[in-house]
N, C-alpha and C positions, 0 to 999 in steps of 0.2 A: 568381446563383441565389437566389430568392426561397423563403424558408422557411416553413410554416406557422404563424400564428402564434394563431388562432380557443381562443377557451374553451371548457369544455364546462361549466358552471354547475350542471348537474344530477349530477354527478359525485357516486358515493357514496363518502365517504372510509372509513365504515365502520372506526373506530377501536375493533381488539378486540386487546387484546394478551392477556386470559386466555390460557392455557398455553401462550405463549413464553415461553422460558430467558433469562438474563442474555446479556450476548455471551461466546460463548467462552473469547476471548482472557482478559480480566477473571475469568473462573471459576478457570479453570487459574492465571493467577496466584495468587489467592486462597487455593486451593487448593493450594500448594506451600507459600504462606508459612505454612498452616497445619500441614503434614507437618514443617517444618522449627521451629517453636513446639515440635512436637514431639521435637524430637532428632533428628527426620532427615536426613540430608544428600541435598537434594534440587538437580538440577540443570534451570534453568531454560530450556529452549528451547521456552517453549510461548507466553508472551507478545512481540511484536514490536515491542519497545521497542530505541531505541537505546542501546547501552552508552556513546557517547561524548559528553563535558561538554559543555557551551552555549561556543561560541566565547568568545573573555576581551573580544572587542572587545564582542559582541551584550550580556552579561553588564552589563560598563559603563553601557552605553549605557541598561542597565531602571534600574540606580542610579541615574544620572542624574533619569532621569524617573519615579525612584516617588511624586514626589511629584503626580503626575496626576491628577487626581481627575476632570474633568468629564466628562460624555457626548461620545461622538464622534462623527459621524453615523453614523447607521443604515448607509451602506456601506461605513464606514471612513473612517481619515484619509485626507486629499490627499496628503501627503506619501507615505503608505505605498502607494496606490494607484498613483500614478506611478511610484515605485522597483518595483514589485512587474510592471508594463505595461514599463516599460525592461527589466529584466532578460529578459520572454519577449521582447521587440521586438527586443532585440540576438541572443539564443542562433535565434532563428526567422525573423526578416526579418519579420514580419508587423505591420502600421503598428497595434500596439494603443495606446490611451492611459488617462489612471485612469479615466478614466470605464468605460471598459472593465471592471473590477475589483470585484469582491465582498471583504471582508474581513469573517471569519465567526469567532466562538470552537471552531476546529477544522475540516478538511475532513468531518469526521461532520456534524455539523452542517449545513454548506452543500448536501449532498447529502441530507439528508434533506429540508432544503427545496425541493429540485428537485423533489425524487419527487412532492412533495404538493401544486407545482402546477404542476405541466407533466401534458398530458391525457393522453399519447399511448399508449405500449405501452410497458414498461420491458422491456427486453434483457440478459440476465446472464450472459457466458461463464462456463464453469463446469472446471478449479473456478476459485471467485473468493473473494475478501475478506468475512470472514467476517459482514460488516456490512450490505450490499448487499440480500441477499434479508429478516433482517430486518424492516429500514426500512421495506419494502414493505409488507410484513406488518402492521404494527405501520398502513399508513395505509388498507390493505386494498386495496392496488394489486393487479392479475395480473402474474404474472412470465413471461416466454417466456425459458424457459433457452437455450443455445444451447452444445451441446457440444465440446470440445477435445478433443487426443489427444496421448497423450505420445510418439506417432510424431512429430509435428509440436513438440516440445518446448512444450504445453500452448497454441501458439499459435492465435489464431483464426486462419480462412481467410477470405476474398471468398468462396468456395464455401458454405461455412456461412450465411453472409451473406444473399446471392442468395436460396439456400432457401429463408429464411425469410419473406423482403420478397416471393417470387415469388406466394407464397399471399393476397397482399393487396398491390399496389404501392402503392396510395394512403391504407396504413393511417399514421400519423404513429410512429416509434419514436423510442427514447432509446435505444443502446447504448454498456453502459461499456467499457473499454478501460483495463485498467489495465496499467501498464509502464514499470519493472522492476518482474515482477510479482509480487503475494502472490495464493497462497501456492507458486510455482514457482522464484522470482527469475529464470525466462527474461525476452527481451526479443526486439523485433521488429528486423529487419534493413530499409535504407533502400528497399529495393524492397519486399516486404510493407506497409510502410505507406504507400507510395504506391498498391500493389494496392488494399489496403483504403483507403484514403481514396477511389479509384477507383469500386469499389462502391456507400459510402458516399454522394458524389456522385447517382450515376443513381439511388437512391431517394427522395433528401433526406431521408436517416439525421442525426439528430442524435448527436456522438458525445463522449459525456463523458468526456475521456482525463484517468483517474485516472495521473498523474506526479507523487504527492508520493515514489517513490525514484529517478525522473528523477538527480539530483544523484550519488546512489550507484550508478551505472553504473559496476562497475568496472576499466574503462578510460575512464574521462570522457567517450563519444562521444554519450551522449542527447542524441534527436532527436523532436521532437514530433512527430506525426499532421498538427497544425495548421500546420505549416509545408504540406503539401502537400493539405490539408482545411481552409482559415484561416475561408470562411462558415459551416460549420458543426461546429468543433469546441470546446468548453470544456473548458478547459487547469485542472485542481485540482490545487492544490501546497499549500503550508503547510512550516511549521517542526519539526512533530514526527521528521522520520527525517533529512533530512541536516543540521538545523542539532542535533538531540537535544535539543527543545526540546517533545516529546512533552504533557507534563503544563502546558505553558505557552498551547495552546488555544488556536494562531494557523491559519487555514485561510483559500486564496486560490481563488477562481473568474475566470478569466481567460475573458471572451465576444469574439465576434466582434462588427459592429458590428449584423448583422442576426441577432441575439437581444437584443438591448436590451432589449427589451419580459417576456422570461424576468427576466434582472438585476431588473429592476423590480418582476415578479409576486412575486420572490424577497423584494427590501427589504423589499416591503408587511410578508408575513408574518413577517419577523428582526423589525419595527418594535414588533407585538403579540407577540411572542416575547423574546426575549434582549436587545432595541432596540439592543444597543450592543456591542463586542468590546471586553476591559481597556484600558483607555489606554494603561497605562505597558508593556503588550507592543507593542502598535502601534508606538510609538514607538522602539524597540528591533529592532524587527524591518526597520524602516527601515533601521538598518545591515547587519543579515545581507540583505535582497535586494538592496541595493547594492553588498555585494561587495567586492572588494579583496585587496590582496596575504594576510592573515592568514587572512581567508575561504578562499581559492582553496590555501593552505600546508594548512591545516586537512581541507580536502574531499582534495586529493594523499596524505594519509595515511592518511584512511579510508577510499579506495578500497583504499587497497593492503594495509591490515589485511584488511579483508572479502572479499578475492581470495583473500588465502592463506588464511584460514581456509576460507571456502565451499570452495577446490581442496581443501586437505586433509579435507576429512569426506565430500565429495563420495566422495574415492579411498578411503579405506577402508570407506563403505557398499561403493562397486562391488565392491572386491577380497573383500568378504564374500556378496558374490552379490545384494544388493538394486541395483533396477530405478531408476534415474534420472537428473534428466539435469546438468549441471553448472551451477550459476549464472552468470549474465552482471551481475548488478545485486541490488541491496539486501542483503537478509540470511538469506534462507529456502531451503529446498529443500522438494521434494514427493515422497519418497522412494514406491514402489510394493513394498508386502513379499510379492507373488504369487509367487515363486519360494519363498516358508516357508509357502505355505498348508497342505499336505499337514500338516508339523510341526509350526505354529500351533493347527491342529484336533484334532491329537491330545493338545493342551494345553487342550482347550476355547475357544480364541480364532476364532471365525468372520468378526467383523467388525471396522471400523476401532475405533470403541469402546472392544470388549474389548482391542484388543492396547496401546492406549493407558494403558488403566487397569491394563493385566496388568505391563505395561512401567513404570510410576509406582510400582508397589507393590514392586515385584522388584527394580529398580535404584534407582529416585529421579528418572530420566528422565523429565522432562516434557515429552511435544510435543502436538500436537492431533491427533483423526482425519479425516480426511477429507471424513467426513458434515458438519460444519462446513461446508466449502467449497462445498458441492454436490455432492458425490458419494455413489454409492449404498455403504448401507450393508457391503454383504461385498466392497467392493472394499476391499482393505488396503492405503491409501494416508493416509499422514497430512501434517502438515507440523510441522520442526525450521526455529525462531526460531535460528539458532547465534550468540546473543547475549549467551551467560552466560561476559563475560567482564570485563578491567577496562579498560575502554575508554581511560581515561588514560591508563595507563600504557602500554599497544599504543601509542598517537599518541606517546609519549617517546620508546619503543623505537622507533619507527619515524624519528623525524625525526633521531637520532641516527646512524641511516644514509644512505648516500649513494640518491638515489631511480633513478642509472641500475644499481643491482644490483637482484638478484634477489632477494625476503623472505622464506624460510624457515619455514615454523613453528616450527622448534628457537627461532629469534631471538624467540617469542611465549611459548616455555615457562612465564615464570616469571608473567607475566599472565594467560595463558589456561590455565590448568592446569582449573579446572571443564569446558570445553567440549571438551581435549583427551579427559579420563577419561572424559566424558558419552557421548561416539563411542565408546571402547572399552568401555565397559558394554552398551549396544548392540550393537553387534557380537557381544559373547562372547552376549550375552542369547539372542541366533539362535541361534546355535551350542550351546548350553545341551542 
């Protein structure tokens, strides 16, 4: 299949950020650590940051090499590019190699440089990641939302799809695809993404499958898009969520061979942009996509921390009568509080917003509203980060156990005690 590949030169980028907000995520934090300066005991599931250390090998390995100094090429090290092409090549079957490979200071970044020069139509299931629509914004791209349903556990459809591409076959799109996803933590099932790679296909949909919680599928079974979409899918991962290397600014573009020519339009503008990714993470990060027995020990633990917890907050929203659906991967839920609208209003809380900020003042619970993600304002649907907890110590507790039993939350007690009380704050909070 042959993809489009033509510029469009007269493109107006139209760069107006006047009255867009910070991102979200970043607010809310911000914004806790400030209630908490204040003497408050605030509980944070609003930023989606990993609670668990940087593996002790990957760690090593920046010591090693901090003493780095020189420019790296504009698309990253060799080394890191080939480890980062092995690692999809092996989990995917799909013959990539480094050349293949983007290495960017964070997957934010690499995808903002997509936005801004790929011509086409940008596509954003919704809700989505709070960065997406943004970016657009910010380059003055048009966004074609494309809506989900929490009947379908927030996942896109081929039907959706189709819809959209029917109105124009031969318009060029870019659709993201992110999975395990923020801010649902669902994930797609081996036939759905073969459907949708299906779809994809007969339009010559370009599809940017956001998998940097790929690795936190908590049962280990993540599966790319690109294995059954491999000419036109780009695979974005990085280090920030399953190695909890967040703040350390390592982000991967994994192309097929026919998008090269994107890779490239990409370099150009990293070259007059940021020119280079940190050395001495490059080189460090080389051991985490390589992998290995302590990597693979590491990742078996914090699946199964983030199982129990996701099951447990999951059951006691439900059993309190909030609408949602259980995680399969990473670390978020996308709770629906429409069965407390009636009780909500009669508090003055109409939309995601209000019950947000009504929720942060009253308890200390920080999570996000919805309108964030793309959704409309008086749907009362937010999203909880369930990551205020002590991530080391869960991976102690955890490896101290045998991994063919069952992990309990009680065995989480004494580390996660913020995120257990944060649930029942909540909870009573409805009930109130």
């Amino acid at each position: 299949m042959k993809l489009r590949k033509e510029y469009h030169p007269d493109v107006n980028l139209n760069l107006n950020v006047r009255g867009l907000p910070r991102s979200a995520t970043l607010v809310i934090n911000e914004h806790s650590k400030a209630l908490i300066g204040e003497g408050r005991r605030v509980f944070k599931l609003g930023l989606g940051q990993s609670p668990f250390p940087v593996p002790e090998t990957v760690v090593e390995e920046l010591k090693k090499n901090a003493h780095q100094k020189d420019y790296l090429p504009v698309t990253g090290l060799a080394e890191l590019r080939e480890a980062v092409a092995e690692y999809h090549r092996s989990r995917e079957g799909v013959a990539y190699n480094g050349e293949d490979v983007l290495i960017g200071p964070g997957s934010k970044e690499l995808m903002f440089l997509m936005q801004l020069v790929y011509y086409g139509d940008l596509v954003i299931p919704t809700p989505s990641w709070v960065s997406y629509a943004p970016q657009a914004n910010i380059i003055g791209r048009h966004i074609r939302w494309l809506p989900t349903y929490a009947v379908n556990g927030w996942r896109l459809t081929p039907d959706e799809i189709e819809k959209l591409c029917l109105q124009d076959p031969e318009r060029p799109r870019l659709i993201i695809l992110n999975y395990p996803n923020n801010p649902s933590g669902g994930t797609y099932r081996l036939e759905e993404l073969k459907a949708l790679a299906q779809i994809a296909r007969r339009y010559r949909v370009i599809l940017l499958s956001d998998e940097i919680y790929g690795e936190l599928h908590h049962k280990g079974q993540h599966v790319s898009i690109a294995r059954f979409y491999p000419e036109g899918t780009i695979i974005s991962s990085g280090l920030s969520k399953w190695c909890g290397a967040g703040g350390w600014r390592l982000g991967t573009f994994t192309f097929p061979h026919s998008l090269k020519w994107l890779l490239d339009a990409m370099a150009v503008v990293a070259s007059e942009t940021y020119t280079a990714t940190s050395a001495p993470i490059q080189f460090a990060a080389v051991t985490a996509f390589n992998g290995g027995a302590e990597i693979e020990n590491y990742l078996i633990h914090s699946r199964r921390v983030l199982r129990a917890l996701g099951k447990h907050v999951y059951q006691k929203l439900s059993e309190a009568g909030v609408w949602l659906q259980e995680p399969k991967g990473g670390f978020y839920l996308f709770p629906d509080f429409t069965p407390f609208r009636e009780k909500l209003k009669a508090r003055g809380i109409t939309s995601s917003e209000e019950l947000c900020n009504s929720l942060l003042v009253d308890t200390g619970v920080a999570i996000l509203p919805g309108t964030v993600f793309g959704r409309k304002p008086e749907e009362l649907t937010a999203r909880i980060a369930y990551v205020d907890f002590n991530g080391s110590e869960a991976l102690k507790l955890s490896s101290q156990m045998s991994t063919s039993k069952n992990y309990s939350v009680e065995s989480l007690s004494t580390c996660c005690s913020n995120l257990l009380d944060a649930t029942e704050r909540l909870c009573d909070w409805l009930h109130t």
